[in-house]
C-alpha positions in Angstrom: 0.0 0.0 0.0 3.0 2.7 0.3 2.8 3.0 -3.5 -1.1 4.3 -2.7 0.4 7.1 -0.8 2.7 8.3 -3.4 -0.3 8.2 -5.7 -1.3 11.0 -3.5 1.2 13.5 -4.8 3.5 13.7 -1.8 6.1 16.0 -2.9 9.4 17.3 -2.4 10.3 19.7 -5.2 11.6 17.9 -8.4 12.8 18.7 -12.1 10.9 15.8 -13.2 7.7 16.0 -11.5 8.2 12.7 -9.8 6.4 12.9 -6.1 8.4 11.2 -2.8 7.6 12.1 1.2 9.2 15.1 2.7 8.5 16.3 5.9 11.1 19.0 5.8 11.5 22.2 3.9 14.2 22.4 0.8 16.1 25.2 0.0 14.0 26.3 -3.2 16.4 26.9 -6.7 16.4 30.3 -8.4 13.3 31.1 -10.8 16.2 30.7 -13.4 17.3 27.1 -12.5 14.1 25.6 -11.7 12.5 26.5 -15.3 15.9 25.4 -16.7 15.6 22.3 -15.7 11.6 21.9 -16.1 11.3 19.5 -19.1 10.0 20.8 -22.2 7.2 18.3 -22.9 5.5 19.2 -19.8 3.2 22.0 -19.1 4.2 25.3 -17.0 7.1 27.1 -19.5 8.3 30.2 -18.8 6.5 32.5 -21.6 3.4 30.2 -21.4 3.1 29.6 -17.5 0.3 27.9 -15.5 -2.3 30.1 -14.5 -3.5 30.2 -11.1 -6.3 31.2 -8.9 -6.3 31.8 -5.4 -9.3 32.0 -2.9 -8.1 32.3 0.6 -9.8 34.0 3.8 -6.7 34.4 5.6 -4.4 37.5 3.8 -1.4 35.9 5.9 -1.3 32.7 4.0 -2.5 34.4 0.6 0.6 36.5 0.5 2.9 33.5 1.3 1.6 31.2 -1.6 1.7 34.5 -4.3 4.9 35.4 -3.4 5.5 31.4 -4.2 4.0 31.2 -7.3 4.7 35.1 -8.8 9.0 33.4 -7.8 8.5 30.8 -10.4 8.4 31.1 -14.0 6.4 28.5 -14.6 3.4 29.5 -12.8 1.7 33.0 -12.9 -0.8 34.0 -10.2 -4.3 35.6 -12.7 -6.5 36.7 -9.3 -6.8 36.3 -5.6 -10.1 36.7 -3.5 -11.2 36.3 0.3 -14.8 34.8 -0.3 -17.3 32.3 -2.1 -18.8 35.8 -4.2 -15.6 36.7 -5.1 -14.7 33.6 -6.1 -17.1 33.2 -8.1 -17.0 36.2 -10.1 -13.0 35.8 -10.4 -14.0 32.0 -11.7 -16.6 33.6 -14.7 -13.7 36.7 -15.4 -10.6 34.9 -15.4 -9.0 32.1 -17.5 -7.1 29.7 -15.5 -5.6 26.3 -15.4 -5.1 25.6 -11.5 -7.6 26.5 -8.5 -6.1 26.8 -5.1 -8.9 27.1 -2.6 -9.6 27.2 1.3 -13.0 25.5 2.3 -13.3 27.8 5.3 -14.5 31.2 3.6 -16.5 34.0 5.5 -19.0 33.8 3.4 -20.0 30.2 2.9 -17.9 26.9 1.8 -14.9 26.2 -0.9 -17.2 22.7 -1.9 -19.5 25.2 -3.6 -16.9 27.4 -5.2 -15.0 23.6 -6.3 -18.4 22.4 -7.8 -18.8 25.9 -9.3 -15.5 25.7 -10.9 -16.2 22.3 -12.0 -19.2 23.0 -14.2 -17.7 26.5 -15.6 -14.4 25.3 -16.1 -14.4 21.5 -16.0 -10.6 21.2 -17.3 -9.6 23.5 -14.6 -7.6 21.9 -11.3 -8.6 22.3 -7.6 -6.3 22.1 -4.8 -7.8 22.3 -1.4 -5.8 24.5 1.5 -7.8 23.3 4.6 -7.3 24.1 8.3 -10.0 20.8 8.5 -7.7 17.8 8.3 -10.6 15.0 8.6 -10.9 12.5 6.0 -14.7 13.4 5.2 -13.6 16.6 4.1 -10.7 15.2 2.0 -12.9 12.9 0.8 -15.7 14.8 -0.1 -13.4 17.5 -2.3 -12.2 14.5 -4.2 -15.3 13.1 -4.6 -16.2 16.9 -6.1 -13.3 16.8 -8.1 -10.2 18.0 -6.5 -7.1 16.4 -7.0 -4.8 17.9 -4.0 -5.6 18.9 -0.4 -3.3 20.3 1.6 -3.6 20.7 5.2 -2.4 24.6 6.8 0.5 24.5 9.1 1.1 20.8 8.0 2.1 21.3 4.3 5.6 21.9 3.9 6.2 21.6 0.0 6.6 23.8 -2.4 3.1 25.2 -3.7 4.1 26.0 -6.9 5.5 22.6 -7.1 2.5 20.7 -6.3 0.6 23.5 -9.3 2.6 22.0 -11.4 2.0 18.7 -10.5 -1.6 18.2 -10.5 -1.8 20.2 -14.0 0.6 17.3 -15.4 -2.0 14.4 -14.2 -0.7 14.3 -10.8 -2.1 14.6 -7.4 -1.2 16.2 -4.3 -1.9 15.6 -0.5 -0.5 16.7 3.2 1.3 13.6 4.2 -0.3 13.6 7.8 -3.5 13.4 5.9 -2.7 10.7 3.6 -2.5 7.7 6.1 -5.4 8.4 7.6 -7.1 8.5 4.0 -5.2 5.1 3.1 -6.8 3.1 6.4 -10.7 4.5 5.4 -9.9 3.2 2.1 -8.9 0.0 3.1 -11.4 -1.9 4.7 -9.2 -4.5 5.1 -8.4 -3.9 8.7 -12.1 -3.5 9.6 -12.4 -7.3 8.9 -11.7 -10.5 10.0 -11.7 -11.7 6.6 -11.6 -10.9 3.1 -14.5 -9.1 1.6 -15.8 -11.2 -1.2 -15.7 -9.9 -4.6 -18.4 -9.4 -7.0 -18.5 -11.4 -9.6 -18.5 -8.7 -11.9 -16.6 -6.2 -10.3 -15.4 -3.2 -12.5 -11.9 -4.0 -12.2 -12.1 -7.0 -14.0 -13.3 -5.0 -16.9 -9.8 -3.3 -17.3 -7.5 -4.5 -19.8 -3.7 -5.9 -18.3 -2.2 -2.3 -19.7 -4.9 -0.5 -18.3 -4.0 -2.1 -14.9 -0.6 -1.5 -15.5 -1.3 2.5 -16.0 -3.3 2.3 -13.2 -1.0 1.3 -10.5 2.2 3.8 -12.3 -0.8 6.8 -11.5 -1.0 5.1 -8.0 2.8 5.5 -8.0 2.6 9.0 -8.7 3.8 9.3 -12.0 2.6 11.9 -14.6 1.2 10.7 -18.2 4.5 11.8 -19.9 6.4 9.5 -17.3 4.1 6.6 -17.7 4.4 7.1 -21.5 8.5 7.1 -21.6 8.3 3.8 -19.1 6.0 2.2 -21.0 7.3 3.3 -24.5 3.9 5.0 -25.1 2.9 7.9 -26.2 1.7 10.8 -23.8 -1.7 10.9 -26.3 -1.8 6.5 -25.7 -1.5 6.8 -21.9 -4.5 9.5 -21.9 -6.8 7.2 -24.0 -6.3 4.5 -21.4 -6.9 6.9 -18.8 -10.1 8.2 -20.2 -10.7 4.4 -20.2 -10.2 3.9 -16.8 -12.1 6.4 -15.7 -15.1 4.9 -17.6 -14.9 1.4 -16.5 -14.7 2.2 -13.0 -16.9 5.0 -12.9 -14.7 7.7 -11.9 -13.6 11.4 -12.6 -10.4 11.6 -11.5 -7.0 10.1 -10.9 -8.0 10.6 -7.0 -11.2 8.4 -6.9 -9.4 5.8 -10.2 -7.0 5.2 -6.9 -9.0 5.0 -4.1 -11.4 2.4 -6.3 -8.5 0.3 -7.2 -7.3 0.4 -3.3 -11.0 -0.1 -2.2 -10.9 -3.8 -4.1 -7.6 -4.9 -3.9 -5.8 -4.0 -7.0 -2.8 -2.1 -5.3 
């Protein structure tokens, strides 16, 4: 099951993307070095950067993740706002690729601004920043469409590290948070037995490279990595994604992964 906690995005900052556990703060390159060394086949170039949004309450910990983002080339910070109305009006006025948002706003709840996004912008990413570290939360932003949550005062990456991640098929979670997550997926020690298995179960349904993409997303890895270890193409790995997705009645690489950890494929 450790590979299902990498599938969670766990970073430390990398020039390849690739996720790992990190507890500890690393001394960040110049904006120079890091775009230098970003490979060219994934998105978030200096000249065409990602675009972000940011929807915080708290001015403290807005100012910290701008002053993050605007140091990197390779991700540009569009708008900031303090509340569900203005996030919804910077959502309809703005063109963005990444959505960080807090779920704790003034004047109502980041689910409704996440869902909001999701049906304005449905190719757009959400990344939670949560002073609620529960799993029911997590859960339920996943289930909404998120693909990161990261818990205040317990995330010590680099934010426009993890940006970058989740906008190249990746996914991103507090490691405190992640453990936790990985024990309510697992019912296996709830039981004194295995759970039988349907007959029919959706998993069956996937082909053996399916499977096999399947698990390197549960790794962590992004679609151009997958593609260069499976001598794919990036467009290849994306069609069995989409496929994925379908079989098992998913949205995202989040829920694709809990799924396959719910019935035993990882």
């Amino acid at each position: 099951m450790e590979n299902v906690i990498q599938s969670s995005g766990l970073l430390q900052p990398s020039a390849c993307g690739i996720p790992g556990l990190t507890q500890t703060q690393t001394v960040q390159p110049s904006r120079e070095t890091a775009s230098s060394l970003w490979p060219d086949f994934l998105a978030g170039q200096p000249g065409q950067p990602v675009r972000v949004l940011l929807i915080d309450d708290d001015a403290s910990i807005r100012k910290v993740i701008a002053n993050e983002l605007l140091g990197d080339l390779r991700t540009d910070l569009v708008a900031q706002g303090s509340s569900v109305r203005e996030g919804r009006r910077l959502i309809s006025q703005h063109e963005f690729d990444v959505m960080l948002i807090d779920l704790s706003l003034g004047d109502g709840s980041g689910f409704e601004l996440i869902e909001y996004m999701k049906s304005v912008r449905p190719m757009a990413e959400a990344l939670v920043i949560s002073a609620m570290e529960d799993e029911d939360h997590a859960l339920h932003a996943f289930e909404l469409g998120a693909t990161g949550y990261f818990v205040k005062n317990s995330w010590f990456g680099n934010f426009s590290q993890a940006v970058l991640q989740v906008v190249n098929g990746g996914a991103s979670i507090t490691p405190s948070l992640a453990r936790r997550l990985l024990h309510k997926l697992n019912p296996a020690h709830e039981s004194s037995g295995p759970a039988a298995e349907p007959t029919d179960s959706p998993i069956d349904r996937l082909s053996d490279r399916e499977k096999e993409v399947l698990k390197m997303v549960a790794s962590g890895y992004t679609s151009g990595e997958i593609g260069l270890r499976l001598t794919i193409s990036c467009q290849t790995v994306n069609a069995h994604t989409k496929n994925i997705y379908r079989k098992l009645h998913v949205r995202n690489r989040a829920q694709a992964v809990g799924y396959a950890a719910r019935h035993g494929l990882l």
